[in-house]
N, C-alpha and C positions, 0 to 999 in steps of 0.2 A: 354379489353384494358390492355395494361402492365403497370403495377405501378412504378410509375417513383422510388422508392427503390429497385426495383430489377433490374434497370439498371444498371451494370458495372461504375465504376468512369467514365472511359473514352468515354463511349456512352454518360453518362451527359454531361460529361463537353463538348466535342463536341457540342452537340444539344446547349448548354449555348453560344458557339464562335458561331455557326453559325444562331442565331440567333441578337446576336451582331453583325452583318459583317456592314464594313464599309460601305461608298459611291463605293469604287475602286473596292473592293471584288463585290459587285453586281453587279457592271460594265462590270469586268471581266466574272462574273460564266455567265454572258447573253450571251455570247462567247464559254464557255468551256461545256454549260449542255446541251444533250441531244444530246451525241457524233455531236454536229454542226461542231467543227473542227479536219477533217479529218476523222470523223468516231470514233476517239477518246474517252473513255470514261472516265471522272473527278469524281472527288468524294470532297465534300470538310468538310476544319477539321478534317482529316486524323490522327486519331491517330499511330504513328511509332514511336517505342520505347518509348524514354520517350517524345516526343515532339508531335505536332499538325500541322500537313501540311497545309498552306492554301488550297491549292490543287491538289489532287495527280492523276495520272495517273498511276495505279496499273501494268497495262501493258506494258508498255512502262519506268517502274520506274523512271517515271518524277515527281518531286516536284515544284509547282510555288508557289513562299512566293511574299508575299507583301511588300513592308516598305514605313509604315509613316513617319513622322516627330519624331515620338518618338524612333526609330531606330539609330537617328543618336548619341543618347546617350547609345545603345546597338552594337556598332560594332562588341567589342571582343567577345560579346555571340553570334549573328549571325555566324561572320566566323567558332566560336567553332562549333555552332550548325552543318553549310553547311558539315562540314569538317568530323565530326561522321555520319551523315545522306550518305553524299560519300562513306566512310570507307564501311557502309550497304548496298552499291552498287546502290542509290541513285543517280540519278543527280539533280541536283539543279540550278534552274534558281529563280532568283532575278530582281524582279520590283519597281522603285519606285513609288506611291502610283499617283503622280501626272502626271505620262507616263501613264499609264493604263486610268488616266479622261483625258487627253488629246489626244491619239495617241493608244486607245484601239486595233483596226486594226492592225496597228504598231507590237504591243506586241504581240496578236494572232498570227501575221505572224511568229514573233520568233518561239514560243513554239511551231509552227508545225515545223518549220525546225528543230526544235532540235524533235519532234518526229519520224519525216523522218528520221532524222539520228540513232535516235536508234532502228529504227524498220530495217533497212538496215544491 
């Protein structure tokens, strides 16, 4: 077994988010793991560049980020973030925390259309 010191920062820190994940993020990955939608395959905690995806879609250079309640005092660094993560050719879809517990369907739906659309 690999000793968690020869892990890379970013493989840590990863495994440390995703084992941290919310209520939503689980909600969600019930949805996203085991290519269930669309054939799709997710990956989550995503390290790209210097940031952490909640969940990417490697193929399809799809990002879905979440946001809590605690986002709504981080606006200017999300948009910054969306906006470099695009720049890297990135698309980026944004969910609030409580769409995803409520209307998980909903959201799934989206995220394939925007898969369909850039696999087209």
């Amino acid at each position: 077994m690999m000793e968690r010191q020869n892990l890379k920062p970013s493989t840590h820190r990863a495994r440390e988010l995703r084992q941290a994940s919310t209520e939503a993020e689980w909600k969600l990955w019930s949805v996203l793991r085991n290519r269930q939608l669309g054939g799709f395959k997710f990956r989550r905690q995503v390290p790209i560049g210097r940031y952490f995806a909640d969940f990417a879609c490697l193929e399809a250079r799809l990002i879905v980020e979440l946001d809590g309640s605690q986002h709504q005092d981080r606006v200017d660094y999300d948009a910054r973030r969306t906006i470099e993560l695009e720049a890297c050719g990135w698309c980026v879809l944004r969910f609030d925390n409580h769409d995803v517990l409520t209307n998980t369907l909903g959201v799934g739906d989206r995220i394939l259309l925007e898969l369909k659309s850039a696999r087209a």
